[in-house]
PDB file of N, CA, C and O in Angstrom:
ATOM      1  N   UNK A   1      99.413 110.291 101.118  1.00  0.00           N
ATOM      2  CA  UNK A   1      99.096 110.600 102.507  1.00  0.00           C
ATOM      3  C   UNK A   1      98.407 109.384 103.129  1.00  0.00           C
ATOM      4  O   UNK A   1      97.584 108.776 102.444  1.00  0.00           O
ATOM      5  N   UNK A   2      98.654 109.021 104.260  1.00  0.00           N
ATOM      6  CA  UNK A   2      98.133 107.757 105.382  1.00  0.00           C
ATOM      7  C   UNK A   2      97.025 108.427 105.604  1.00  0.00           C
ATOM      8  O   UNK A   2      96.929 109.652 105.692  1.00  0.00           O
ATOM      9  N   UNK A   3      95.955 107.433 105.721  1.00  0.00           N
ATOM     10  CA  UNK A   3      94.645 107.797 106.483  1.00  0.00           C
ATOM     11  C   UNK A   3      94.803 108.046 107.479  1.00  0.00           C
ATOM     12  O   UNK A   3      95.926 107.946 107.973  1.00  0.00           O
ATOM     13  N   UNK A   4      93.555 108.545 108.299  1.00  0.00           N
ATOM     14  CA  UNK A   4      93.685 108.744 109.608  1.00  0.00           C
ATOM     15  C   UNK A   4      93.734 107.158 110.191  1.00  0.00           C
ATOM     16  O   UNK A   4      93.676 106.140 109.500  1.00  0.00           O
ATOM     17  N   UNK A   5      93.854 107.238 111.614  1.00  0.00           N
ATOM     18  CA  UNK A   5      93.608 105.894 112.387  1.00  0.00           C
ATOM     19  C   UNK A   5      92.294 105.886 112.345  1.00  0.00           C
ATOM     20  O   UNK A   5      91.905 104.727 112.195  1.00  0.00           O
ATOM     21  N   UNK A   6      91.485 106.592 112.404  1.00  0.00           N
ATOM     22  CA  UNK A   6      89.862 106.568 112.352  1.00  0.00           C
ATOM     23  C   UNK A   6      89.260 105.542 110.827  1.00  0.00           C
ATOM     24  O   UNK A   6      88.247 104.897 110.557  1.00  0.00           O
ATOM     25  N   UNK A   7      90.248 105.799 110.299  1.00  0.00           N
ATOM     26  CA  UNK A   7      89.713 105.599 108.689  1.00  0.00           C
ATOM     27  C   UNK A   7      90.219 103.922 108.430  1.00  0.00           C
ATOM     28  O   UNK A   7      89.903 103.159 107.517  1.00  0.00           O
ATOM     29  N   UNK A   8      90.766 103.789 109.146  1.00  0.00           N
ATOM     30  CA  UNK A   8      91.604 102.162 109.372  1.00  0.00           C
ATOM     31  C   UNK A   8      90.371 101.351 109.835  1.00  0.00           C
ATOM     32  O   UNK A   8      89.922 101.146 110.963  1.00  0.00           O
ATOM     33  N   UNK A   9      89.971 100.960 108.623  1.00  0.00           N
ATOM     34  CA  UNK A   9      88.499  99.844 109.558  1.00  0.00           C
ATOM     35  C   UNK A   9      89.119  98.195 110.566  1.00  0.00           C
ATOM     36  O   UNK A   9      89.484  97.206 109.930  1.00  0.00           O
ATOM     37  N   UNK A  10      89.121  98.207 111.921  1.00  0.00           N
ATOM     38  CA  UNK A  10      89.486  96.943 112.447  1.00  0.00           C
ATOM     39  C   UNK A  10      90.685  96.986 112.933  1.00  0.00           C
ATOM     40  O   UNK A  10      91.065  96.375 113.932  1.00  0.00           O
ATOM     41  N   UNK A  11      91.502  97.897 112.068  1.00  0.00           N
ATOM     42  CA  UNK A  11      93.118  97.593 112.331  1.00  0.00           C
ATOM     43  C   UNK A  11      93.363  98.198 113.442  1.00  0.00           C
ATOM     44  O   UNK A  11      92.842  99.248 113.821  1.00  0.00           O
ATOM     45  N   UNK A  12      94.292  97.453 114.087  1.00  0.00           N
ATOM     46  CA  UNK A  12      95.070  98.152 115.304  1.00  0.00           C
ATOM     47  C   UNK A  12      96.362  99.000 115.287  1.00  0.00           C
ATOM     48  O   UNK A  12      97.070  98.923 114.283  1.00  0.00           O
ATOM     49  N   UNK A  13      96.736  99.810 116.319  1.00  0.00           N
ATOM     50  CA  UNK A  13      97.537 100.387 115.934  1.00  0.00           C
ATOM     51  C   UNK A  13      98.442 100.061 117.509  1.00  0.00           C
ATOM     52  O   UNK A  13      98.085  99.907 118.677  1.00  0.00           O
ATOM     53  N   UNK A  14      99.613 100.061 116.872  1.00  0.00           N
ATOM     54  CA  UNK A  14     100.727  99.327 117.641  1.00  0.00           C
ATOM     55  C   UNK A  14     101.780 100.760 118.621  1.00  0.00           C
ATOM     56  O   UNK A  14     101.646 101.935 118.279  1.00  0.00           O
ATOM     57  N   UNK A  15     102.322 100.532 119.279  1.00  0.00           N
ATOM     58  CA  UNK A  15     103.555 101.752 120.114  1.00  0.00           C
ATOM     59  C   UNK A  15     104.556 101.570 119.185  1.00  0.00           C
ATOM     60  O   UNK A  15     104.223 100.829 118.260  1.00  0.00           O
ATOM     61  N   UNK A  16     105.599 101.978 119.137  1.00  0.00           N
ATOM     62  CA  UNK A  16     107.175 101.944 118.668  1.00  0.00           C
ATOM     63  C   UNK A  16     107.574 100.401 119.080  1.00  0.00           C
ATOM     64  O   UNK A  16     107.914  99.442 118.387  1.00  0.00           O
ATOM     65  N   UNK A  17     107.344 100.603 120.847  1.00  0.00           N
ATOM     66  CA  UNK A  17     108.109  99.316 121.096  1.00  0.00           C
ATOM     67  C   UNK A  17     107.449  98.025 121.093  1.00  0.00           C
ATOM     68  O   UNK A  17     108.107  97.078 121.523  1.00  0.00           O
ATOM     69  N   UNK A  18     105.884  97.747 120.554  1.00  0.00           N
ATOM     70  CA  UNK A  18     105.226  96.732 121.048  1.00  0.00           C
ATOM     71  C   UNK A  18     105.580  95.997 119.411  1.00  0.00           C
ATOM     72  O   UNK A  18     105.603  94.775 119.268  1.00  0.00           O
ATOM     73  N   UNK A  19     105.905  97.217 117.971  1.00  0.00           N
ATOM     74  CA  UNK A  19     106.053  96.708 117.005  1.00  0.00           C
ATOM     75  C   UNK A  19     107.293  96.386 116.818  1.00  0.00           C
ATOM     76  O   UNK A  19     107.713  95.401 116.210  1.00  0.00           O
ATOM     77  N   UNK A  20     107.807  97.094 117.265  1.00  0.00           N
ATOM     78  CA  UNK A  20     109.763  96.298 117.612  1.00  0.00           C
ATOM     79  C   UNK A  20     109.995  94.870 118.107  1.00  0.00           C
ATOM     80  O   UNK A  20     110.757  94.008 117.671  1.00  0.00           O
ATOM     81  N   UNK A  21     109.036  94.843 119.256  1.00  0.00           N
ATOM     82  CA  UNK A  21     108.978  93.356 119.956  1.00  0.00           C
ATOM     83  C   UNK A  21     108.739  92.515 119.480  1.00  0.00           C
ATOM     84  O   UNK A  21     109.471  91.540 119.650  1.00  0.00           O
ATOM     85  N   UNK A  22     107.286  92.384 118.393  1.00  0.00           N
ATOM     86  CA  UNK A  22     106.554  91.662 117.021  1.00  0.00           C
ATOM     87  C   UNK A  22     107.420  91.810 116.367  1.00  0.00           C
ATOM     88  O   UNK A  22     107.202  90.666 115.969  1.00  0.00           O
ATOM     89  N   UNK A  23     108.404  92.158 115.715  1.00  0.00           N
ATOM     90  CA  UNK A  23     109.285  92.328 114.629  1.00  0.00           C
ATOM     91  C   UNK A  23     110.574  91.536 115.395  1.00  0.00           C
ATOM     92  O   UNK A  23     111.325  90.911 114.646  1.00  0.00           O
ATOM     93  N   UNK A  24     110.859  91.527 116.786  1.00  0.00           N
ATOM     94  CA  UNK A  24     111.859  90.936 117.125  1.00  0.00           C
ATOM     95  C   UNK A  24     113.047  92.056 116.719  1.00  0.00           C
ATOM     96  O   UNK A  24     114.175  91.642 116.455  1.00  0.00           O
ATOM     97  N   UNK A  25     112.877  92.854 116.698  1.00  0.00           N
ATOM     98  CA  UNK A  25     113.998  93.950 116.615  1.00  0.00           C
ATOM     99  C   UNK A  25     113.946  95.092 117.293  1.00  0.00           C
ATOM    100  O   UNK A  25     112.809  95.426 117.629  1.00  0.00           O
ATOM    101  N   UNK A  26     115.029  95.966 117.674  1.00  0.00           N
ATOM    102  CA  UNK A  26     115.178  97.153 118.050  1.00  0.00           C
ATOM    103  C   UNK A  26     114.351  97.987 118.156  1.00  0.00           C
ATOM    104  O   UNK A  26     113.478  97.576 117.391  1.00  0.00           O
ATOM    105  N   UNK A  27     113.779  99.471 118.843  1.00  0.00           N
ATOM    106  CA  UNK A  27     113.652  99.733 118.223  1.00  0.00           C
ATOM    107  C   UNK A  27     114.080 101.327 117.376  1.00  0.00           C
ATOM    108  O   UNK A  27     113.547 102.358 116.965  1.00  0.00           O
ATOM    109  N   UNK A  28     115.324 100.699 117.470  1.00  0.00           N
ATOM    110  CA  UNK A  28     116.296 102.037 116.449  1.00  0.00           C
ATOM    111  C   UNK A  28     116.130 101.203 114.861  1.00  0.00           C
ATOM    112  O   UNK A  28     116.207 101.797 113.786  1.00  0.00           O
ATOM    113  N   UNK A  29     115.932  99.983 114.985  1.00  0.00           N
ATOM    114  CA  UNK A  29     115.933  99.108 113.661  1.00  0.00           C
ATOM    115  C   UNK A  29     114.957  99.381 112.889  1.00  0.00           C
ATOM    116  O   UNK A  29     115.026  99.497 111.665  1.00  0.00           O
ATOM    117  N   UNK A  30     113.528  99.554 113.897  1.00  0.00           N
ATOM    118  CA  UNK A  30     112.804  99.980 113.708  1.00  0.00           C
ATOM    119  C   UNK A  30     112.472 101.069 113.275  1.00  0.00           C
ATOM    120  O   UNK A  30     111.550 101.186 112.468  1.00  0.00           O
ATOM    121  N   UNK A  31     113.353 102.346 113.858  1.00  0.00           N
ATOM    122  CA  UNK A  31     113.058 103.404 113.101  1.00  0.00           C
ATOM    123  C   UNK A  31     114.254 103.690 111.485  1.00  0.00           C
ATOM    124  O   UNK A  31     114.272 104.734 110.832  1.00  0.00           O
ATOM    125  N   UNK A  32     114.942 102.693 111.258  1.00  0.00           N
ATOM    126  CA  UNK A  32     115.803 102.616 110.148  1.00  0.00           C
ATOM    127  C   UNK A  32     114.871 102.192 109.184  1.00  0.00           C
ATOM    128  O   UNK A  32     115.049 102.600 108.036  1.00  0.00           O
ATOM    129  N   UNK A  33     113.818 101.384 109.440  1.00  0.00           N
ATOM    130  CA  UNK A  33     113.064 100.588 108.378  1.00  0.00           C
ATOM    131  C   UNK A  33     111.950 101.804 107.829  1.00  0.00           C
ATOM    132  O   UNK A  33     111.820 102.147 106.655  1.00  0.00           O
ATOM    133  N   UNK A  34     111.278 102.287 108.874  1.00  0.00           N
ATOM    134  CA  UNK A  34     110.904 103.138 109.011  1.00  0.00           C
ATOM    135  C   UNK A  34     111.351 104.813 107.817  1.00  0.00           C
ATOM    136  O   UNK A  34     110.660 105.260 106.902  1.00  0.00           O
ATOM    137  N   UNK A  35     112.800 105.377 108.371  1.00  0.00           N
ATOM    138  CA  UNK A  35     113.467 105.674 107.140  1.00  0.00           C
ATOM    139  C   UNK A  35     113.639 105.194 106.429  1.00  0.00           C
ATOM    140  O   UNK A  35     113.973 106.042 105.600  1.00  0.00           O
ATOM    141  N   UNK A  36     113.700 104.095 105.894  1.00  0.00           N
ATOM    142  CA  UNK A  36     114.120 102.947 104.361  1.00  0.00           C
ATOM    143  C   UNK A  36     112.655 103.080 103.524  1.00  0.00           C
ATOM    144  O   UNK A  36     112.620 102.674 102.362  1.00  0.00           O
ATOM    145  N   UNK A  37     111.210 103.775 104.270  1.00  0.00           N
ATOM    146  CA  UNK A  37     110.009 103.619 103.536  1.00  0.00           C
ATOM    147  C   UNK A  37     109.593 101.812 103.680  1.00  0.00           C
ATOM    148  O   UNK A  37     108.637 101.354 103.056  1.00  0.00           O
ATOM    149  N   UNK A  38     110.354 101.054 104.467  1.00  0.00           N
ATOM    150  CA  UNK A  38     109.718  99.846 104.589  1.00  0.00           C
ATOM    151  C   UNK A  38     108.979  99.373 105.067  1.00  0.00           C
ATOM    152  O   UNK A  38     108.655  98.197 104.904  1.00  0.00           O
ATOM    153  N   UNK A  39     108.102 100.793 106.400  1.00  0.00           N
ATOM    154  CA  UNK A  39     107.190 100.471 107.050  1.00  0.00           C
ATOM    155  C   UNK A  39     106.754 101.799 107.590  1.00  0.00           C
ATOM    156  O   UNK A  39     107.562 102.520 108.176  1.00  0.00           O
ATOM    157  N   UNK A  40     105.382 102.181 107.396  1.00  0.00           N
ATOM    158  CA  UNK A  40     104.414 103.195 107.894  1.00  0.00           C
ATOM    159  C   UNK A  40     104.359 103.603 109.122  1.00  0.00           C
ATOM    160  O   UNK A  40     103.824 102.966 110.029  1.00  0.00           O
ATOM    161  N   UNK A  41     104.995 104.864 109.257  1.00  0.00           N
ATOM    162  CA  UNK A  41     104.314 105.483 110.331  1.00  0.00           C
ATOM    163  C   UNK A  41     102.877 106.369 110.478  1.00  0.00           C
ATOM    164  O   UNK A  41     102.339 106.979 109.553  1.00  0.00           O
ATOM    165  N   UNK A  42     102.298 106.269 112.147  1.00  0.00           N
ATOM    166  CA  UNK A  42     101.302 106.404 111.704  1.00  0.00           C
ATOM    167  C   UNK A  42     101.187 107.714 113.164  1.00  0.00           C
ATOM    168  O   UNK A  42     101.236 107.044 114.196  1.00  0.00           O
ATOM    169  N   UNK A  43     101.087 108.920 113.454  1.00  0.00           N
ATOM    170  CA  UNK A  43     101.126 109.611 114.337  1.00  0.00           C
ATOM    171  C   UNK A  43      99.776 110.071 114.664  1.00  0.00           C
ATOM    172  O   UNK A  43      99.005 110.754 113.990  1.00  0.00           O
ATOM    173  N   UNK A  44      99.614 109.464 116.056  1.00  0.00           N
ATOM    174  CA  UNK A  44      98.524 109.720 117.083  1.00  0.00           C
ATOM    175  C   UNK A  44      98.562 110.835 118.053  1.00  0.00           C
ATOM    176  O   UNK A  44      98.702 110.590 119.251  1.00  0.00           O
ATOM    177  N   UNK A  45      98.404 112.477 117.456  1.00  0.00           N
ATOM    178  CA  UNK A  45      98.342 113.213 118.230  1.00  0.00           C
ATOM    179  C   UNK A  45     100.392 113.291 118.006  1.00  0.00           C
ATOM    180  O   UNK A  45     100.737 113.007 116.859  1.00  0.00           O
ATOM    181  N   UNK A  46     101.329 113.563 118.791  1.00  0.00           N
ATOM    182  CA  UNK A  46     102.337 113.790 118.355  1.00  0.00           C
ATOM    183  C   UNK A  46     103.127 112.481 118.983  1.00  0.00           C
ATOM    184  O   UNK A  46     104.267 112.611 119.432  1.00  0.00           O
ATOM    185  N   UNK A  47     102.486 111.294 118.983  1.00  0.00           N
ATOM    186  CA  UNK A  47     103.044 109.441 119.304  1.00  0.00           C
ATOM    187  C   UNK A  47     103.284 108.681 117.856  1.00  0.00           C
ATOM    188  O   UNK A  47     102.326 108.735 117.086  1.00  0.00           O
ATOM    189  N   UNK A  48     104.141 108.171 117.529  1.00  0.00           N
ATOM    190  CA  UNK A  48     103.919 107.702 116.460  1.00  0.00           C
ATOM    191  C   UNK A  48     103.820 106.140 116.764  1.00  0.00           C
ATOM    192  O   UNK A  48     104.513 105.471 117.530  1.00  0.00           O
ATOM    193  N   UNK A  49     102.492 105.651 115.736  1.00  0.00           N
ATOM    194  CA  UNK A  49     102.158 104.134 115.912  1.00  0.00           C
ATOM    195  C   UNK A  49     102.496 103.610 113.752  1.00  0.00           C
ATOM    196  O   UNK A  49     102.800 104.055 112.645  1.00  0.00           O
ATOM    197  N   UNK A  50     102.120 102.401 114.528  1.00  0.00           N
ATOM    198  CA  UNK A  50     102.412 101.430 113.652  1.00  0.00           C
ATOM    199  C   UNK A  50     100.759 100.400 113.480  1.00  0.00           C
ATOM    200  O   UNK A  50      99.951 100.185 114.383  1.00  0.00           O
ATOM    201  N   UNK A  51     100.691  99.988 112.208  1.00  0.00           N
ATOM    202  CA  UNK A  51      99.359  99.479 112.122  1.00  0.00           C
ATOM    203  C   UNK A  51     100.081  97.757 112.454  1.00  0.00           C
ATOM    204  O   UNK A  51     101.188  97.245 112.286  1.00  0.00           O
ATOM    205  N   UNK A  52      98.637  97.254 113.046  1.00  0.00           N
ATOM    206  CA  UNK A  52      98.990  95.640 113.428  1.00  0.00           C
ATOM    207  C   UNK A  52      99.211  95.405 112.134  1.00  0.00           C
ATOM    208  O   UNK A  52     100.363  95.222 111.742  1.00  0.00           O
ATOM    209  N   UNK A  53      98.160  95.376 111.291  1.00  0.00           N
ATOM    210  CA  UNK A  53      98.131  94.035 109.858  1.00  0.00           C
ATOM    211  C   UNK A  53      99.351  94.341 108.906  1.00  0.00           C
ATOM    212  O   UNK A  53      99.831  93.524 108.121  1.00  0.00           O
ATOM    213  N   UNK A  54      99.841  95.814 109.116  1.00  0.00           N
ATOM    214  CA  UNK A  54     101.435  96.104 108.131  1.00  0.00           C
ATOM    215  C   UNK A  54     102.466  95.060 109.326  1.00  0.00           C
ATOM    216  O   UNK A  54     103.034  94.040 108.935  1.00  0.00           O
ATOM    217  N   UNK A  55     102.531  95.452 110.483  1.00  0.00           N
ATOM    218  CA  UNK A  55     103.443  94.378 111.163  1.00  0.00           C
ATOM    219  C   UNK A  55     103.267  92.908 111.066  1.00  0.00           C
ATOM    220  O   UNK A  55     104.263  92.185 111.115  1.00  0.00           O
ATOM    221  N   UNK A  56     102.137  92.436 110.937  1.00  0.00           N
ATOM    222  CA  UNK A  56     102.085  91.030 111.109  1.00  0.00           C
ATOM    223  C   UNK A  56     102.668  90.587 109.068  1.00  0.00           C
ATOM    224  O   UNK A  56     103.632  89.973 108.609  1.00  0.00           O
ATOM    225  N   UNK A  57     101.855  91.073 108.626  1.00  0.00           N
ATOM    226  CA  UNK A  57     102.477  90.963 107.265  1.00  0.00           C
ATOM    227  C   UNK A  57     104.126  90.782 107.279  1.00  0.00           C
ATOM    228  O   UNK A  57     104.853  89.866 106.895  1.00  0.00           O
ATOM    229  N   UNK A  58     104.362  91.925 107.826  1.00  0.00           N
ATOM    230  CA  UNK A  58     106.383  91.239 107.517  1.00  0.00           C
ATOM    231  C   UNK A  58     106.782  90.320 108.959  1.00  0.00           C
ATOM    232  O   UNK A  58     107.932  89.881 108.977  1.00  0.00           O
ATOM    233  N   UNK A  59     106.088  90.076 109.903  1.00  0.00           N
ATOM    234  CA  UNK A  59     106.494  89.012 110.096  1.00  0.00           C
ATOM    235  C   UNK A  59     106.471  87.734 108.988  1.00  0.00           C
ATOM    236  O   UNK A  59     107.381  87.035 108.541  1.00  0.00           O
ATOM    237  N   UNK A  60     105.126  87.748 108.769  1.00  0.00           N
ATOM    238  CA  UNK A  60     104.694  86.283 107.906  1.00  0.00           C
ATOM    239  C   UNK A  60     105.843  86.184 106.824  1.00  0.00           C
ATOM    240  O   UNK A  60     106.361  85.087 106.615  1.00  0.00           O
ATOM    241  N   UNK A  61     106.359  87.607 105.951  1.00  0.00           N
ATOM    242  CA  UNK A  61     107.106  87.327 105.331  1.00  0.00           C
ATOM    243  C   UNK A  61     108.435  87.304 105.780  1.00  0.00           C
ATOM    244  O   UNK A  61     109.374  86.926 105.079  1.00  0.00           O
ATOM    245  N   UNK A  62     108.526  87.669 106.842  1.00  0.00           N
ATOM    246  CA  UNK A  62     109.582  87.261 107.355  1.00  0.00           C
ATOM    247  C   UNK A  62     111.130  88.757 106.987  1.00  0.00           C
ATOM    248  O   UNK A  62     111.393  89.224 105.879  1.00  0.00           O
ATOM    249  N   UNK A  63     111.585  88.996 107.865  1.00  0.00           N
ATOM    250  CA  UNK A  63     112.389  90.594 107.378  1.00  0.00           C
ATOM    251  C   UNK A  63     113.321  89.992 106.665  1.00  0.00           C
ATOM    252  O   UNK A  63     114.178  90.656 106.083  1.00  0.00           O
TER     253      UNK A  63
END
C-alpha cells in the first residue's frame, strides 16, 4: 500500500498531465506505464497524482 501524500516528507505531487509533460509523453502513455506497474499512482481525494522525485528519477534514467 502507498502512503498517504501526507506521509511523503518534501515530495511533490504532480497532475496526470504535468507528469506526462516531464516525461515528454502522452498522457494515455502515461496511463499504460502506469498499468505496466512502472509508475505509482497516487489518488488525492478521487484525482490521481504522481510523486515529483518517482518522475524526475525516470527522467534521469531516461524511459
Amino acid at each position: 500500500m502507498l502512503p498517504l501524500p501526507s506521509q511523503i516528507p518534501g515530495d511533490k505531487l504532480l497532475t496526470k498531465k504535468a507528469a506526462a509533460e516531464r516525461l515528454s509523453i502522452s498522457t494515455r502513455t502515461l496511463d499504460r506505464m502506469v498499468a505496466a506497474g512502472k509508475i505509482d499512482k497516487i489518488f488525492v481525494g478521487s484525482s490521481p497524482r504522481f510523486r515529483k522525485s518517482e518522475i524526475d528519477q525516470i527522467v534521469a534514467r531516461g524511459i
